[in-house]
MMTF fields as JSON, N, C-alpha, C and O atoms, coordinates in Angstrom:
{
  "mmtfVersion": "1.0.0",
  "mmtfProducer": "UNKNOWN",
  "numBonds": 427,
  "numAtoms": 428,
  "numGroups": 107,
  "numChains": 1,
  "numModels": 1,
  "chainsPerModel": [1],
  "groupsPerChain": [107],
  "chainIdList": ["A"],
  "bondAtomList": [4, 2, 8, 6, 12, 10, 16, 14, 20, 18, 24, 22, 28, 26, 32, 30, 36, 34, 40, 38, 44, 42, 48, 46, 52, 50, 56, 54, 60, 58, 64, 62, 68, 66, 72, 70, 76, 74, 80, 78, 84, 82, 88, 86, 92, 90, 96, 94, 100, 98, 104, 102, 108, 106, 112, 110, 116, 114, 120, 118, 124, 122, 128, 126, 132, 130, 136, 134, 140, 138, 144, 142, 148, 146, 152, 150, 156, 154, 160, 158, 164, 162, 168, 166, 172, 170, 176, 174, 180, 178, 184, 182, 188, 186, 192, 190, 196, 194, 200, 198, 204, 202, 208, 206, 212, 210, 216, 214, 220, 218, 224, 222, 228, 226, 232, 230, 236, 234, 240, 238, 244, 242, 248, 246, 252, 250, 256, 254, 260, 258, 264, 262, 268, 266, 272, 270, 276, 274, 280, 278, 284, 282, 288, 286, 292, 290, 296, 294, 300, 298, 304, 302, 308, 306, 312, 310, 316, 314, 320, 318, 324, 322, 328, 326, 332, 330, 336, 334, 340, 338, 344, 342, 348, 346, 352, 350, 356, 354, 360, 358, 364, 362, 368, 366, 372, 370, 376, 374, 380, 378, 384, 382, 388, 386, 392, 390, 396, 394, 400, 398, 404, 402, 408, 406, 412, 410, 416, 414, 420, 418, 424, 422],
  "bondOrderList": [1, 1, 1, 1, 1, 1, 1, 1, 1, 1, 1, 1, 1, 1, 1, 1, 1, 1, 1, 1, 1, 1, 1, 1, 1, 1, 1, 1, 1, 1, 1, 1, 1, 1, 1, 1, 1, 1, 1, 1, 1, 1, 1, 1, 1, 1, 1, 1, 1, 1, 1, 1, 1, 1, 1, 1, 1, 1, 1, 1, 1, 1, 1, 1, 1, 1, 1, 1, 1, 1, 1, 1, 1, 1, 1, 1, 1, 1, 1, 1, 1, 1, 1, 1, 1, 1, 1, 1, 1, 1, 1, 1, 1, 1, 1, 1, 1, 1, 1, 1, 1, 1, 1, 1, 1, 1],
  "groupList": [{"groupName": "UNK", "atomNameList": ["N", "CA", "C", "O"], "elementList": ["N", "C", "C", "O"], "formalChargeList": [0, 0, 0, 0], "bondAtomList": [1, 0, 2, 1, 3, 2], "bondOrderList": [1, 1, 2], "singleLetterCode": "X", "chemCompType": "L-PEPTIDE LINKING"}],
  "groupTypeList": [0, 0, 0, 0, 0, 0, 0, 0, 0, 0, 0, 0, 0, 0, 0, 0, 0, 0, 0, 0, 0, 0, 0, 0, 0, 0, 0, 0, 0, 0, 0, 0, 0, 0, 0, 0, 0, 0, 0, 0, 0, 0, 0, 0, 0, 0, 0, 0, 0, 0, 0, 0, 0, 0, 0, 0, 0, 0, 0, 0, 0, 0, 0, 0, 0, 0, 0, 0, 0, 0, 0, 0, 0, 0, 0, 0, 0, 0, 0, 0, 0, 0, 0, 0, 0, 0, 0, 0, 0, 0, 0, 0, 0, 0, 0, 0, 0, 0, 0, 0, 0, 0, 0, 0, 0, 0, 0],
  "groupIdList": [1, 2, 3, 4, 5, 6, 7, 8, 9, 10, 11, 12, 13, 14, 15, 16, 17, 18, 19, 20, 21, 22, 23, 24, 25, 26, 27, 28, 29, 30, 31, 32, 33, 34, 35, 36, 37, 38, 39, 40, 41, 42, 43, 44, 45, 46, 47, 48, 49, 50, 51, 52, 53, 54, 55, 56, 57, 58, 59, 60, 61, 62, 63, 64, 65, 66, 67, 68, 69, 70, 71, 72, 73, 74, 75, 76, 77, 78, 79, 80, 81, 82, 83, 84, 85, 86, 87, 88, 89, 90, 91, 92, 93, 94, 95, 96, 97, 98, 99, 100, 101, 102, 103, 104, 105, 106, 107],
  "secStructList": [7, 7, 7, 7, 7, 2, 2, 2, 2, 2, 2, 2, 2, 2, 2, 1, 7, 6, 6, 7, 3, 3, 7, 1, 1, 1, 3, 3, 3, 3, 3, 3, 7, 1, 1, 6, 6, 2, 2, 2, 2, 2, 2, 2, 2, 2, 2, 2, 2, 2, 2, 2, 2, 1, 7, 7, 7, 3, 3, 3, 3, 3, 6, 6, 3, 3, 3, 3, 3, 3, 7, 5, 4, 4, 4, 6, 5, 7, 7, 1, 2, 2, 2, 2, 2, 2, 2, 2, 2, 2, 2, 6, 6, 1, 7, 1, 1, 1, 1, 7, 7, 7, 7, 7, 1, 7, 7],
  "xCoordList": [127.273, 126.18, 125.237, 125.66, 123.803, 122.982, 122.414, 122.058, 122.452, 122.26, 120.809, 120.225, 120.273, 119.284, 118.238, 118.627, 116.436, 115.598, 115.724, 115.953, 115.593, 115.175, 114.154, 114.316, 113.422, 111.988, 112.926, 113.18, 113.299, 113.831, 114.403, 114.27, 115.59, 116.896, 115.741, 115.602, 115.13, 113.85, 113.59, 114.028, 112.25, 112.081, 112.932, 112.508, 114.053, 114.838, 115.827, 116.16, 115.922, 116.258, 115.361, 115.725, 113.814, 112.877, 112.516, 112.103, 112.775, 112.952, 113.375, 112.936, 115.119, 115.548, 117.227, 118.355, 116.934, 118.345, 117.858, 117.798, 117.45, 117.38, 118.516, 119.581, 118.116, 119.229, 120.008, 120.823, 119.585, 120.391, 119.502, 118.298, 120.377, 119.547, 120.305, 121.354, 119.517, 119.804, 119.876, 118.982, 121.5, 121.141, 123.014, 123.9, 122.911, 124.042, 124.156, 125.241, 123.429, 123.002, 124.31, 125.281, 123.729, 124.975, 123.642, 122.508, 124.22, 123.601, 124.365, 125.465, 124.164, 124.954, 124.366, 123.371, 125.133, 124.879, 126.114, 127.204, 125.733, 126.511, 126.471, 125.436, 127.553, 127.439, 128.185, 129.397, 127.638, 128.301, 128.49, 127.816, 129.575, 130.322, 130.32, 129.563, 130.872, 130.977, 132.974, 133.341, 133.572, 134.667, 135.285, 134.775, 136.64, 137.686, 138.04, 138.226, 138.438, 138.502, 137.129, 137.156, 136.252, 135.117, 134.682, 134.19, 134.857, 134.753, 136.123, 136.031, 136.914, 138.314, 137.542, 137.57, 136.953, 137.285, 136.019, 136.102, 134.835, 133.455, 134.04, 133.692, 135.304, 135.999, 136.356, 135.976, 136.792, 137.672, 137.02, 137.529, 135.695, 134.647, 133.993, 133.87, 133.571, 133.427, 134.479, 134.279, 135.429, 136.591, 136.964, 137.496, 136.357, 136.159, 134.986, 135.16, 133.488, 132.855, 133.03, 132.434, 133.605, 134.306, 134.72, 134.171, 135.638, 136.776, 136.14, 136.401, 135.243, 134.413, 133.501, 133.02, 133.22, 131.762, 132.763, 132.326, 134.093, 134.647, 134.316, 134.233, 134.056, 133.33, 133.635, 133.576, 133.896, 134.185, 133.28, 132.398, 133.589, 132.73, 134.039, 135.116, 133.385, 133.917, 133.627, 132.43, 134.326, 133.728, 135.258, 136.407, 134.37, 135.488, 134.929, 133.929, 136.11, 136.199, 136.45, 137.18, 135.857, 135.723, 135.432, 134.382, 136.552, 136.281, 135.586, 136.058, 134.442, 133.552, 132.544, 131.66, 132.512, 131.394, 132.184, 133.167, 131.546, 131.957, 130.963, 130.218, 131.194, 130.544, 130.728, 131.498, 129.46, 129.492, 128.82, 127.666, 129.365, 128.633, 129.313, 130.365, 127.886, 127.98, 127.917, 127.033, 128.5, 127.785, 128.568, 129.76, 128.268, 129.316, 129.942, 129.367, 130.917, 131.298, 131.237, 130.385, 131.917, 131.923, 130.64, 130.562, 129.493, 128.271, 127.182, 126.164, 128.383, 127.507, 126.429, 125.543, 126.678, 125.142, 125.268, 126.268, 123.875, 124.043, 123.091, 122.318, 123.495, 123.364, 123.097, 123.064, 122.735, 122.193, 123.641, 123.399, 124.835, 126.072, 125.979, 126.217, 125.577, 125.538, 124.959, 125.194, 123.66, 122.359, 122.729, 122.429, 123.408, 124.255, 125.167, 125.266, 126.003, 127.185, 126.413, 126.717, 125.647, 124.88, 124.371, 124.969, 123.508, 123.175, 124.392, 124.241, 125.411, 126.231, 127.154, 127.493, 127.449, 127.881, 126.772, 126.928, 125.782, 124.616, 124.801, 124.768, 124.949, 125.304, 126.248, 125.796, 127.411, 129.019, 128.535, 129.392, 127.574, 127.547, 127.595, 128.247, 126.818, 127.173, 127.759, 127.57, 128.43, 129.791, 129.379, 128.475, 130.372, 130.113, 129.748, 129.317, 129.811, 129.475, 128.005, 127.889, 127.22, 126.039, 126.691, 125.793, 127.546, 128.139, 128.644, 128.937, 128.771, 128.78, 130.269, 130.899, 130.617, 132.504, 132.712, 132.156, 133.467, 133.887, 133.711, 133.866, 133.359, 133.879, 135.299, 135.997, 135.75, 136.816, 136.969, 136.065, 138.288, 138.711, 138.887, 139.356, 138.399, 139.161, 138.497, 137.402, 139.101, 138.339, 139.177, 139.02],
  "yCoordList": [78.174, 78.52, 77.32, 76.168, 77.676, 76.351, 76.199, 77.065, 74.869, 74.455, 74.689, 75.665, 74.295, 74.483, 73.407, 72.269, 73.652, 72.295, 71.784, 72.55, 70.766, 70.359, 71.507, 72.352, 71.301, 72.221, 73.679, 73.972, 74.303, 75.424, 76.002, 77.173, 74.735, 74.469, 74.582, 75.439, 73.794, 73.337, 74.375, 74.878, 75.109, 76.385, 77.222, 78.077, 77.374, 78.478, 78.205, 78.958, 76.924, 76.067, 76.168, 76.041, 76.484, 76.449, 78.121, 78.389, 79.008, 80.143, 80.649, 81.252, 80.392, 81.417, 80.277, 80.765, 78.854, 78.608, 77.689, 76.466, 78.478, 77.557, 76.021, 76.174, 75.238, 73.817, 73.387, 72.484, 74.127, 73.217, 72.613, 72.821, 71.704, 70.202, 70.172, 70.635, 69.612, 68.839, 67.714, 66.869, 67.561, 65.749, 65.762, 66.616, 64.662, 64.275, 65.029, 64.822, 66.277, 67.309, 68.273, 68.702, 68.393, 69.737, 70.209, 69.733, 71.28, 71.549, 71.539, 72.044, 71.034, 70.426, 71.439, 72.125, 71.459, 71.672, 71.787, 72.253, 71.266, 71.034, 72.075, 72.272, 72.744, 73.886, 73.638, 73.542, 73.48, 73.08, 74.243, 75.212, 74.348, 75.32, 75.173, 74.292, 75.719, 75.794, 74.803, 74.1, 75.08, 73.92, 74.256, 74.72, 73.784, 73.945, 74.824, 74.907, 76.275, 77.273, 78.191, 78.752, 78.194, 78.633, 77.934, 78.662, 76.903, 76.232, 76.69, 76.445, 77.177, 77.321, 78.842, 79.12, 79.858, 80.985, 81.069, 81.849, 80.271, 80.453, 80.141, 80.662, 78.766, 78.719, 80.124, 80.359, 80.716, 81.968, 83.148, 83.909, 82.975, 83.812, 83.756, 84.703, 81.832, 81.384, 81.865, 82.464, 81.594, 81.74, 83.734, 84.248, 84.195, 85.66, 85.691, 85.979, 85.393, 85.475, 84.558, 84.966, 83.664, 82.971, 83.935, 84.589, 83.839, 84.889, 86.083, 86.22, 87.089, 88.056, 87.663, 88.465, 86.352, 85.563, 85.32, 85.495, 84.932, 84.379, 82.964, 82.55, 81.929, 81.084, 80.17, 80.57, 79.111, 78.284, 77.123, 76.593, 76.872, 75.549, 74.361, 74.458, 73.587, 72.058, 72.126, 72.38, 71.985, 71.775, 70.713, 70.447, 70.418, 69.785, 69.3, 68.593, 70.002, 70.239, 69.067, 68.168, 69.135, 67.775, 68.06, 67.701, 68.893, 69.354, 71.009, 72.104, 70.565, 71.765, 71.61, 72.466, 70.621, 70.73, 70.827, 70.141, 71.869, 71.76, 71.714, 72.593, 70.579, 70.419, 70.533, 69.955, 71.827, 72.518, 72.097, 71.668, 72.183, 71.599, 72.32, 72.388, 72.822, 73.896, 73.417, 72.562, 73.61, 73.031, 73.188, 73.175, 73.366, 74.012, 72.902, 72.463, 72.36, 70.896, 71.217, 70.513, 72.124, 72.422, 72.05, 71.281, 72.996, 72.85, 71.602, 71.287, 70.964, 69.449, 69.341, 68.496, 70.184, 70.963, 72.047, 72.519, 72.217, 73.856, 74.499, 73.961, 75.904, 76.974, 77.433, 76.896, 79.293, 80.489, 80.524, 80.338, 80.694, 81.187, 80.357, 80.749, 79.099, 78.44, 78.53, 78.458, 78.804, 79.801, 80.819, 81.071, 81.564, 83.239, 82.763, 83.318, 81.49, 81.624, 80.842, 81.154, 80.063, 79.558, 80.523, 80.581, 81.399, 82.32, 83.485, 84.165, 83.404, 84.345, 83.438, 83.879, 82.099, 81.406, 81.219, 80.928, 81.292, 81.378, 82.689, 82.687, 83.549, 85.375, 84.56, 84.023, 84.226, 84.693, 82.931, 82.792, 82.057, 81.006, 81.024, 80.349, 81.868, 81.96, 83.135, 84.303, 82.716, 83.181, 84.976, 85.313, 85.92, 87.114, 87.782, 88.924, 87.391, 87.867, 86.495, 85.269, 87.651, 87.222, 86.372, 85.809, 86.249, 85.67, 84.319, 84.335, 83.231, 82.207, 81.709, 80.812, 82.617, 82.16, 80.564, 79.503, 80.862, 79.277, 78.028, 78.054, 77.081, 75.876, 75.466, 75.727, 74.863, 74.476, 73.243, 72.412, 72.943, 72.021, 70.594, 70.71, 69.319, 68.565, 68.088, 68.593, 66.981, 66.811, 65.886, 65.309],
  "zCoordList": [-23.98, -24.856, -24.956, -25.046, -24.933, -24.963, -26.464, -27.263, -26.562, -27.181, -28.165, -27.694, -29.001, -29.598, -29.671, -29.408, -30.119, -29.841, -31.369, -32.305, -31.463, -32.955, -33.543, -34.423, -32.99, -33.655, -33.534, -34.703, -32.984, -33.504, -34.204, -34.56, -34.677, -35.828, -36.829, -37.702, -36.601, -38.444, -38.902, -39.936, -37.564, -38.209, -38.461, -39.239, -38.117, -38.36, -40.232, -41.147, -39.99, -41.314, -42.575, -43.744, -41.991, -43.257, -43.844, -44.972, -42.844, -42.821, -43.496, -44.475, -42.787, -43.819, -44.045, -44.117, -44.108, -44.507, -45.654, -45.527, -46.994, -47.996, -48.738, -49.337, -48.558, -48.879, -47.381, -47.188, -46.662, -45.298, -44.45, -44.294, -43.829, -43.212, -41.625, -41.177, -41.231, -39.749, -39.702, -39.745, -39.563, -39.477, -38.242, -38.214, -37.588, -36.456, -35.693, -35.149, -35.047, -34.368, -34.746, -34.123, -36.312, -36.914, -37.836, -37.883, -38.508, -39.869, -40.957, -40.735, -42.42, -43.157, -44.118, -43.883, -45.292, -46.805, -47.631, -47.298, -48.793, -49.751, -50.809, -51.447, -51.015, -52.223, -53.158, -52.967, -54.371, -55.936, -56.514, -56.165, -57.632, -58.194, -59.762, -60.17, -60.511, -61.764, -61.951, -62.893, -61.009, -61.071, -59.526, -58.507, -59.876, -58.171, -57.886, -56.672, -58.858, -58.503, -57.861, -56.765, -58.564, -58.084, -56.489, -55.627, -56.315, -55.152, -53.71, -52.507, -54.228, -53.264, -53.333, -52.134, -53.913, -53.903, -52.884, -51.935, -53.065, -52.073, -50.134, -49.074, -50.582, -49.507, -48.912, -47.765, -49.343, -49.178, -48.235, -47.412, -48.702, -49.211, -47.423, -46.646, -47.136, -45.785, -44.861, -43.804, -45.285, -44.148, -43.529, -42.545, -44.693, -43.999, -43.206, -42.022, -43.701, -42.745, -41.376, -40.379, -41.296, -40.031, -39.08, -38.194, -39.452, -38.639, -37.971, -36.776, -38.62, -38.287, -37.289, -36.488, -37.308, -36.447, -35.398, -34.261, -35.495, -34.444, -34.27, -33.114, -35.525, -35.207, -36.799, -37.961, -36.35, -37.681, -38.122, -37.445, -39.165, -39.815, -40.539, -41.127, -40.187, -40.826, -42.059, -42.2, -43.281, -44.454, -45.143, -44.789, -46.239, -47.368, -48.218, -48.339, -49.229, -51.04, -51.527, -51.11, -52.348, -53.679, -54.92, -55.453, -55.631, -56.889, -57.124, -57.428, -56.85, -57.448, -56.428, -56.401, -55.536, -54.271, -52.866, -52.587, -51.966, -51.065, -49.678, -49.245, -49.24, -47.873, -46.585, -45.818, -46.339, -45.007, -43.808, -43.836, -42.959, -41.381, -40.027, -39.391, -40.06, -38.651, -37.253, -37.194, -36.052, -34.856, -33.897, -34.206, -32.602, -31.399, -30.812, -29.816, -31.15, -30.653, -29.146, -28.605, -28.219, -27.27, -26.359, -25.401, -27.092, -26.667, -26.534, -25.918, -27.842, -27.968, -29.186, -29.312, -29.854, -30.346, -31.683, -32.222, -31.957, -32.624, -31.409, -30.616, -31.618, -30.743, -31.816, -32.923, -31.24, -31.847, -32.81, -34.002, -32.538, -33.067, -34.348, -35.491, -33.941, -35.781, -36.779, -37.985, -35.747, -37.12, -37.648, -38.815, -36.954, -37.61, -38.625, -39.719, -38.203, -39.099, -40.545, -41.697, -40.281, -41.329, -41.976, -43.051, -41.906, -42.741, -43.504, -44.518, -42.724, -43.216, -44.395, -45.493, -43.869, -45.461, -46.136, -47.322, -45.771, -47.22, -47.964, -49.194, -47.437, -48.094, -48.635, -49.647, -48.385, -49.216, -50.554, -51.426, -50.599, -50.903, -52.904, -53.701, -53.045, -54.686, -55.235, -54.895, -56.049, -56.76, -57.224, -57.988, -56.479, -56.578, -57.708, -57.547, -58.693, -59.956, -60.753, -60.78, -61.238, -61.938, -63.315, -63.94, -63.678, -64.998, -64.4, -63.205, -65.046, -64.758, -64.964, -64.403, -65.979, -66.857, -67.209, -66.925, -67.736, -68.342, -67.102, -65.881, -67.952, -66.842, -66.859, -67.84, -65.869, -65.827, -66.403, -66.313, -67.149, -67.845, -66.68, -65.548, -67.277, -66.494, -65.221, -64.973, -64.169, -62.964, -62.589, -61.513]
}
């Protein structure tokens, strides 16, 4: 799979991937939560749309933030497949319900 131009990642980044960045020829973003459960469950949430894409992301949890980074190591690169999977953890990215619920105790 080939790879992608800078200028294409951008526009496609300014488009339609609100809060994600290009930087180490990946795409990154960081998604904050209301605590660690809310953060393990958005995990959850990624890891189905993964699997369906056939296609995974690097991330890791720190409480209530979790940081995502897309990119075809294979390819060297991001490709088309990372823009898909990027937008599809942007769908699953905030917490399925409009109610916010308690915060979590503690840190």
């Amino acid at each position: 799979m080939a790879t992608l131009t800078e200028a294409a990642i951008r526009t496609e980044i300014e488009a339609r991937l609100p809060g994600w960045r290009f930087d180490e020829g990946a795409l990154r973003k960081r998604f904050t939560f209301r605590g660690f459960t809310a953060a393990i469950a958005f995990i959850d949430r990624m890891a189905d749309v993964a699997k369906a894409s056939r296609h995974h992301p690097d991330f890791c949890c720190h409480y209530d933030t979790v940081d995502v980074i897309v990119t075809t190591h294979a390819a060297g690169g991001v490709t088309a497949a990372d823009l898909s999977l990027a937008r599809a953890i942007e769908s699953v990215g905030a917490p399925p319900s409009s109610s916010p619920g308690p915060e979590e105790p503690g840190r």
